[in-house]
N, C-alpha and C positions, 0 to 999 in steps of 0.2 A: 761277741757271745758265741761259744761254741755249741752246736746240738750232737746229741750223744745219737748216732744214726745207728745201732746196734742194740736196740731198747729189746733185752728176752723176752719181756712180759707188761701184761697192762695191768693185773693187780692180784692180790694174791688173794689165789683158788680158796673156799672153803667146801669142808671143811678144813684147817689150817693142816698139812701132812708134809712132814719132811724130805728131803728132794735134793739130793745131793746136787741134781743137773742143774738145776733152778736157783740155787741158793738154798738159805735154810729153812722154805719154805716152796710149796708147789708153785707154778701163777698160769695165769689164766695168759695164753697169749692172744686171746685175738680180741677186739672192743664186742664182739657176739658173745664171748665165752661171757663176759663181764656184765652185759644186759640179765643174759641168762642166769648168769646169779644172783643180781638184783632183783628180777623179777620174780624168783623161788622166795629170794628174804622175803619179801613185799606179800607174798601170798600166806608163807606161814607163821606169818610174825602177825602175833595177836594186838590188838590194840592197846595202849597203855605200855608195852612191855619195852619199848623203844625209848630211851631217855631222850628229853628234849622234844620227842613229836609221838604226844600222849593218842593220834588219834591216826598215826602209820600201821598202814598193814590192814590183810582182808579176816585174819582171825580164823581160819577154813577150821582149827579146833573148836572155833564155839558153834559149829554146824555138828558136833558129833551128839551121837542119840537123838539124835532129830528123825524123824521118820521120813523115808525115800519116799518124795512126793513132790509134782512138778512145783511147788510151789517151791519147798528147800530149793531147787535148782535154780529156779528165777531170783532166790534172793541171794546164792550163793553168786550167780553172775552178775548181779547188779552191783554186791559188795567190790566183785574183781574190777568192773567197768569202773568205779566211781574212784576208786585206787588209785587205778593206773590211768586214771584222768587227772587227779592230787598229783602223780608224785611220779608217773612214768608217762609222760604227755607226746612222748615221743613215740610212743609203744600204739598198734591197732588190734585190738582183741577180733580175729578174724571166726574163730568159734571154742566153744567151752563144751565136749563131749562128756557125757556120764555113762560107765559101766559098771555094773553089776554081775550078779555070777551067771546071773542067766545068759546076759552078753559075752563075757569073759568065763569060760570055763577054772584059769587060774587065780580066779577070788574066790574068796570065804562066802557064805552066804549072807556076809552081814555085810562085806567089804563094799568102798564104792572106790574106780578108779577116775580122775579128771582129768582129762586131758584138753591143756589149753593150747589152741595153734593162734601165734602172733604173729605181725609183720615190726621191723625194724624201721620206720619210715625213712630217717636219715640214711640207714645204710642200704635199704633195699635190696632189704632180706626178711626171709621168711623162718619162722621156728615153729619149735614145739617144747613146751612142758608136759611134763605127763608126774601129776601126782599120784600117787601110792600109799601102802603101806613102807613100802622102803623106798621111798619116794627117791626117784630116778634122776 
């Protein structure tokens, strides 16, 4: 059995952008890059919307028009914790920050920004997501 030791990529990048260097799509070269996309699907992929796993994802759209109050935040983090305890068990939710315009001068007055800092336990690595309006 031969191993191919010249692997470009570990899977390919969304969103899907063509890539001459890559093949005929982007990809994601490092098993980080690939967590890290997981872990963005998983956060804004609403429940039900996932074929086959009616109850994937934190849903962070059905938190919208809810009113900015520590309570939304405790349940927006309990949503993420219990997630990526389902379905990303490898994953340590190390904190979930909230900013607003009063913290962030570049939000709207309505906007909320999330930023989630994770640890990779296998790899032993540390990240960050940071949700948005154009989400990062």
């Amino acid at each position: 059995m031969s191993v191919n030791k010249n692997i470009e990529g570990v899977s390919v990048a969304l969103p899907l952008v063509y890539d001459s260097t890559d093949g005929p799509y982007r990809l994601n070269k490092s098993v980080g890059e690939t967590v890290r996309q997981n872990f963005k699907n998983l956060i804004l992929t609403s429940p039900g919307e996932r074929i086959m796993l009616p109850d994937f994802g934190v849903g962070l759209k059905s938190f919208l028009f809810e009113p900015m109050h520590p309570q939304l935040f405790a349940n927006i983090r309990n949503r993420i914790d219990t997630q990526v305890d389902l379905y990303m068990p490898f994953l340590t939710i190390n904190d979930v920050s909230y900013f607003d315009a009063d913290m962030d001068p570049t939000l709207g007055l309505n906007e909320l920004k999330i930023v989630i800092s994770y640890s990779m336990d296998p790899l032993n690595e540390d990240a960050t997501l940071e949700i948005t309006d154009t989400i990062d």
